[in-house]
N, C-alpha and C positions, 0 to 999 in steps of 0.2 A: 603750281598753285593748287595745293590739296582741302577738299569739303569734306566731310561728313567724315567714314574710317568711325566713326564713336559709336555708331549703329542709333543714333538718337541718345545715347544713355552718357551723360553725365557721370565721374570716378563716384561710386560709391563707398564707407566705410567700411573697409576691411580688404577691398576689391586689389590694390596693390600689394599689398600682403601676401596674400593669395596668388598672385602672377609672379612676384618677384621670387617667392619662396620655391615654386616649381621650375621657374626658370633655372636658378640657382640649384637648387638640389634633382631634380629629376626632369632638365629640359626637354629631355625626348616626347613626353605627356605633354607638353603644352599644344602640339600639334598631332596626339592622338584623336582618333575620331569620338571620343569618351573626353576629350577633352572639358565641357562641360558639368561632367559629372564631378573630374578631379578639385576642379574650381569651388562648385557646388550652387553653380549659377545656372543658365539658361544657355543656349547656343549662341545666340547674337548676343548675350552678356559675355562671354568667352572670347568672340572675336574683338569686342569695347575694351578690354581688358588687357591684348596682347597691341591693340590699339594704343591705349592710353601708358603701358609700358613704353611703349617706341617713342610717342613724343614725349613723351617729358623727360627722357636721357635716362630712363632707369636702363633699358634695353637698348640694339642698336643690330647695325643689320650689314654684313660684310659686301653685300652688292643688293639689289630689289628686291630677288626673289629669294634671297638670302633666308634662314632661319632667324629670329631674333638670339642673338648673345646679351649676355649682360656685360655692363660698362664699368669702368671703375667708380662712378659714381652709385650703382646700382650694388656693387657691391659693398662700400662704403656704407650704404645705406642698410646694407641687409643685415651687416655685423655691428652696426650702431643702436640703430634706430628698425629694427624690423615689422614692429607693430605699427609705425609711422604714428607715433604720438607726439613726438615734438615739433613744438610750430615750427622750429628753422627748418624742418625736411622738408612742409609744403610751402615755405616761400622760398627755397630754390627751385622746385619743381615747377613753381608759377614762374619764376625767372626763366625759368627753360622754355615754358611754353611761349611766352611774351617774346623770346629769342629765336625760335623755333623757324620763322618767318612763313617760306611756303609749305612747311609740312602741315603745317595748321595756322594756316592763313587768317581765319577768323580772327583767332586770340591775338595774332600778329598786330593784324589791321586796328582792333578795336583799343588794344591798349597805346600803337604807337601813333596812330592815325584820325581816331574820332573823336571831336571836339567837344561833342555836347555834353554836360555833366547830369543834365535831367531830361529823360527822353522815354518815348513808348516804345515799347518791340516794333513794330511795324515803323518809326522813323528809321530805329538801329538798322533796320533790315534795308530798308529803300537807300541810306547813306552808303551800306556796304553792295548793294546792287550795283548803285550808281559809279561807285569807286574801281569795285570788278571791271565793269562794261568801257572805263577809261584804257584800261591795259589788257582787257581781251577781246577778239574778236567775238569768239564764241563763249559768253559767260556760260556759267552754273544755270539753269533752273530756278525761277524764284523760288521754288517749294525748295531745295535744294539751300539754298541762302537762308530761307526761315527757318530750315530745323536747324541748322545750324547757330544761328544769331540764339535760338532756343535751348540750344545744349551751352552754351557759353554765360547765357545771364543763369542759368539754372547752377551751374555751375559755382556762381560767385555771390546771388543774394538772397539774402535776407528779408524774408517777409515780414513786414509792417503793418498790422499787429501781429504776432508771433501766433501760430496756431496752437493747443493742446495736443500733443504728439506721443503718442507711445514711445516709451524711451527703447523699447525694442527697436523700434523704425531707422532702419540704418540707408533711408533713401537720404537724404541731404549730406548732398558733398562736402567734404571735409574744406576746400578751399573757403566755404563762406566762412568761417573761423578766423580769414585772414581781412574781414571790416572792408572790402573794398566798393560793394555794392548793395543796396538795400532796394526792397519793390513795395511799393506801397499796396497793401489790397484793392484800399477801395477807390482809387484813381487809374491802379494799371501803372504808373508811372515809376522807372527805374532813376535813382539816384547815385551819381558816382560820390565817394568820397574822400576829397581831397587834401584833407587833414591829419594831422598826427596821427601815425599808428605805433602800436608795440611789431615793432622789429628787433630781433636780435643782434647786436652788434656785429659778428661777423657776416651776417646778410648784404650787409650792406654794403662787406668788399665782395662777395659773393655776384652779386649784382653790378657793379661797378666792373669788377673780373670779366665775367659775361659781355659786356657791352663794351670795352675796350682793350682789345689786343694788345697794346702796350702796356697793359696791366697785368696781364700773363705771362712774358716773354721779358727774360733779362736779368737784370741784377739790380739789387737796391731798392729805392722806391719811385715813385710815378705822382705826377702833381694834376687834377684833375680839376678844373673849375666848377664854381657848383652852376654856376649856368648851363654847362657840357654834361654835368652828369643830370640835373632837372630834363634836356631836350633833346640828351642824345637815343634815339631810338633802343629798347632795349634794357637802358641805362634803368638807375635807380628810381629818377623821375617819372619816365613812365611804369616802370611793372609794379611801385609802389603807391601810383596814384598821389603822388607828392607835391606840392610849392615849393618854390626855389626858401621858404623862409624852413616851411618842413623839413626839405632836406639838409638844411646847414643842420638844423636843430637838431635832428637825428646822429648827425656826423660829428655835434660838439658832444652828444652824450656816447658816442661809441670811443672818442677819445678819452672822455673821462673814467669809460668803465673797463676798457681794453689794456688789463697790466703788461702787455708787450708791446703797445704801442703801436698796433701796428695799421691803427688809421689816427692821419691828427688834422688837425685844421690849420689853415696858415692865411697870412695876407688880413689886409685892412677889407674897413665894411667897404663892399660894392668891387671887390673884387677877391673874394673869399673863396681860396682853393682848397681841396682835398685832397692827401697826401697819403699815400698805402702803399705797403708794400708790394711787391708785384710778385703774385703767386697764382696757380690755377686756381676755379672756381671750385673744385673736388678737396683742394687745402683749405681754403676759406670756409668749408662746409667741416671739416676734420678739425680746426679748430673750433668752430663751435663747441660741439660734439665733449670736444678736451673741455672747452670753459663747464659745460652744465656737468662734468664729472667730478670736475675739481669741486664746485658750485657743494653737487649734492653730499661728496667726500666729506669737505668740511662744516657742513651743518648737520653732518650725524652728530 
């Protein structure tokens, strides 16, 4: 059950980029003592960096004290999408995190585990104290638990009303981009959002991938109810914040915009299953990838 590793610091814009592109081209630098300079961050921003490479599956580590390597996912990403412009990179990446379980326990905890939809930092914080202290003897630190709960809602919202920001300012994390949380200024209070989002259609066997093994493994395709996939930990329900009515709704539009068919809807109301084909989550991200090519191809 792993805390902090982010050094306080929230992914900033450009910050993966920058990790994936050294890793990939000149890994030996990433764990030079200049390592920071290479970056063009800070020292504790360098170690947040090879941090937040590791959980989110860009990176990955052959035993503990291993070096980080890059993944096939990391490099998928690096020959696709290397500037990380398109939203589907960072809702896999948050799928990852959501999946990650004790390697970053927070994001674990709070997307598959906390209930409230409008809460103060200090409830978020005492709910995940309290939850800690059920399954270990010796918890975390509250301080320890508060940077934490700190770097995850920073992470993900949306300040209400919106400040005047220099558009140089590359401090807000790219994840709020994906609607899932908003903070209101002048209450303090964080708001989940439970409603329709823009997801792109392969996401969401991405997602589904992730959170069911027998989605990965085998031949043909895999029939998933949407109740399973709304509550199953992981699953699309939780890392997208969704209703069981949301996620059908999402799943009726990825069948209707998916020319390969490769998620469809089946069954009567009130027992409405989801059908895809069963491929890794690294294919489900590649086809993406293939739709917004073809996408851009043919609207030149």
């Amino acid at each position: 059950m792993k805390f902090s590793g982010h050094e306080t610091f929230a992914i900033r814009e450009g910050w993966l980029h920058k990790g994936l592109k050294l890793l990939i081209e000149e890994p030996e630098l990433l764990y030079d003592e200049y390592v920071a300079d290479f970056l063009g961050v800070g020292k504790n921003m360098s170690r947040s960096i090879r941090h937040w490479l590791e959980v989110t599956g860009l990176a990955e580590r052959e035993r503990r004290q291993s070096p980080l390597e890059k993944t096939e996912l990391g490099q998928l990403i690096y020959e696709r999408d290397q500037y990380f412009i398109d939203i589907g990179t960072w809702w896999a990446l948050h799928v990852n995190l959501v999946n990650a379980g004790d390697q970053v326990f927070t994001w674990s905890w709070f997307f598959n585990d906390f209930s409230l939809s409008r809460f103060e930092r200090s409830m978020c914080r005492d709910r995940l104290l309290r939850y800690v202290e059920n399954l270990r003897s010796r918890p975390p630190s509250q301080n320890t638990i508060d940077r934490d709960v700190a770097c995850l809602l920073q992470s993900y919202s949306r300040v209400i009303p919106t400040e005047n920001k220099d558009p140089e300012d590359a401090l807000e994390c790219p994840f709020v981009e994906l609607g899932l949380l908003s903070n209101f200024r002048t209450s303090g209070y964080y708001q989940v959002h439970q409603g329709e989002k823009e997801i792109p259609t392969h996401l969401l066997g991405y997602a589904l991938s992730r959170a069911f093994e027998e989605a990965r493994t085998g031949q043909d395709t895999f029939d998933i109810s949407v109740r399973e996939a709304v509550t199953r930990p992981g699953g699309p329900g939780r890392a997208f914040v969704l209703t069981s009515e949301s996620l059908l709704s999402l799943a009726l539009h990825a069948e209707e915009t998916d020319p390969n068919k490769h998620i469809q809807v089946d069954g009567l109301a009130g027992d409405r299953r989801i059908r895809i084909r069963r491929m890794q989550p690294v294919d489900w991200l590649r086809n993406h990838y293939d739709m917004i090519q073809w996408r851009d191809q043919h609207a030149a």
